[in-house]
C-alpha positions in Angstrom: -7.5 -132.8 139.0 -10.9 -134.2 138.0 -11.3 -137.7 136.7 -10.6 -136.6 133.3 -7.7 -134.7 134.1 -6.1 -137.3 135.7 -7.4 -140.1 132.5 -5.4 -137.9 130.4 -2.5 -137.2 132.3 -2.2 -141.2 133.2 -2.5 -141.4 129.2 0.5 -139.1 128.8 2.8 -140.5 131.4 1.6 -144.4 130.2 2.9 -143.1 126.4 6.0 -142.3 127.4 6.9 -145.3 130.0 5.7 -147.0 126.4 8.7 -145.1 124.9 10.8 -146.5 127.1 9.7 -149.9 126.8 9.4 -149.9 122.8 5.5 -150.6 123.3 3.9 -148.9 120.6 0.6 -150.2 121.2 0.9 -148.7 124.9 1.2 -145.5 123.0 -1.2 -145.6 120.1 -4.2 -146.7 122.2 -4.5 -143.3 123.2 -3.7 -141.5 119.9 -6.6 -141.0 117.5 -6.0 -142.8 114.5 -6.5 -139.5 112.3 -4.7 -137.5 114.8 -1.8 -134.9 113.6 1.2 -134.3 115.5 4.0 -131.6 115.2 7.1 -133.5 116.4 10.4 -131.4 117.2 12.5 -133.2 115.3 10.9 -132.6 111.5 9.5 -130.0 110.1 6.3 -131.0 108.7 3.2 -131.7 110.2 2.3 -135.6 110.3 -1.2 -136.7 109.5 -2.5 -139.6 111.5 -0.9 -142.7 112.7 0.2 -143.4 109.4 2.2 -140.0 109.4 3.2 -140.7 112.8 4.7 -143.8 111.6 6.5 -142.6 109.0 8.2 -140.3 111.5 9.1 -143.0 113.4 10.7 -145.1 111.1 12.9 -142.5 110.0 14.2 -142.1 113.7 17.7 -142.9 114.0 18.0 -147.0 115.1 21.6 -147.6 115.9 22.3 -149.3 119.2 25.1 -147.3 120.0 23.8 -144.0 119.9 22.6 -142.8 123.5 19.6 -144.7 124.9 16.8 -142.5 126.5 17.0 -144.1 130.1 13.6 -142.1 131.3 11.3 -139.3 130.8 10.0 -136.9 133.7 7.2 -135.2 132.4 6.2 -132.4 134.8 4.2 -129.2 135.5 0.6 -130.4 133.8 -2.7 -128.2 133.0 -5.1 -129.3 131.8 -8.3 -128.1 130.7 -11.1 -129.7 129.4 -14.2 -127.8 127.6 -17.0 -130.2 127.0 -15.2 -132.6 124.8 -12.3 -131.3 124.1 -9.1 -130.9 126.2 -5.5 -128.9 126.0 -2.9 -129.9 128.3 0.4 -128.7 128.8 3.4 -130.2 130.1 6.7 -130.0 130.2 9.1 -133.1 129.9 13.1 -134.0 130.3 14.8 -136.8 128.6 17.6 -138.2 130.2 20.2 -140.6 128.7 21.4 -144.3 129.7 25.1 -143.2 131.1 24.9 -139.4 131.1 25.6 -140.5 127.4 24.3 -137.4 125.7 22.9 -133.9 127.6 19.4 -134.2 128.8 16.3 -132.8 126.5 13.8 -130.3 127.5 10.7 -130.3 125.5 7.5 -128.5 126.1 4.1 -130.2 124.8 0.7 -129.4 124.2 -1.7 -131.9 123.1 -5.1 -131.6 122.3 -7.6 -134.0 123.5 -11.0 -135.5 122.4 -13.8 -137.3 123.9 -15.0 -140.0 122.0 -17.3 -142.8 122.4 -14.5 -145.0 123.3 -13.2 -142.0 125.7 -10.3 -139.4 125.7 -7.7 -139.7 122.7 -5.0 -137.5 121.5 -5.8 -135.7 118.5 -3.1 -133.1 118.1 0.3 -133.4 119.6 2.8 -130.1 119.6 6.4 -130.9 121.3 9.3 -127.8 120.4 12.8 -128.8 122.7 14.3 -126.3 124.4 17.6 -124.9 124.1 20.2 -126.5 126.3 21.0 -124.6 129.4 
């Protein structure tokens, strides 16, 4: 990977250790503040942090539901033309316990450069069926 590969996938792998931790700044900083995102649990698309938000806050909160213990994201390319970026990955989310099956998602999220440097400016994640 070349420097900017490896910015980007750092970025991806900080985000979701920022999952884990409930550090939503961790995450934003590298999400474009007019950014849109598919995310596999709704069906519309979100538009920028804002719509991101709003996803967020209608994610279910109750402390007794199964608690994502970790993330492995895996199997990254990336490609970057001039200053713009797609990388790919794949990523399992495992439960606290074996409370709940672990997720498969696929992502793809569109990067650009910026004065400031590399943010997210479209995210697409569909889950996989259970196997």
């Amino acid at each position: 990977m070349n420097v900017d590969q490896e910015y980007m996938w750092n970025g991806v792998l900080t985000m979701y250790q920022g999952f884990i931790e409930k550090d939503r700044p961790k995450i934003d900083k590298f999400i474009n503040e007019d950014c849109t995102v598919w995310d596999s649990s709704e069906r519309d698309l979100a538009f920028g942090l804002k719509g991101l938000n709003e996803i967020r806050g209608r994610r279910p909160n109750d402390p007794s539901a199964p608690q994502v213990e970790k993330i492995d994201a895996t199997d990254p390319v990336i490609d970057v033309y001039g200053d713009f970026a797609v990388a790919r990955h794949y990523l399992k989310v495992i439960y606290k316990n074996n409370s709940s099956p672990s997720r498969e998602v696929r992502n793809t999220g569109i990067w650009r450069k910026f004065p400031q440097g590399w943010q997210l400016i479209h995210n697409h994640e569909d889950e996989l069926p259970l196997s």
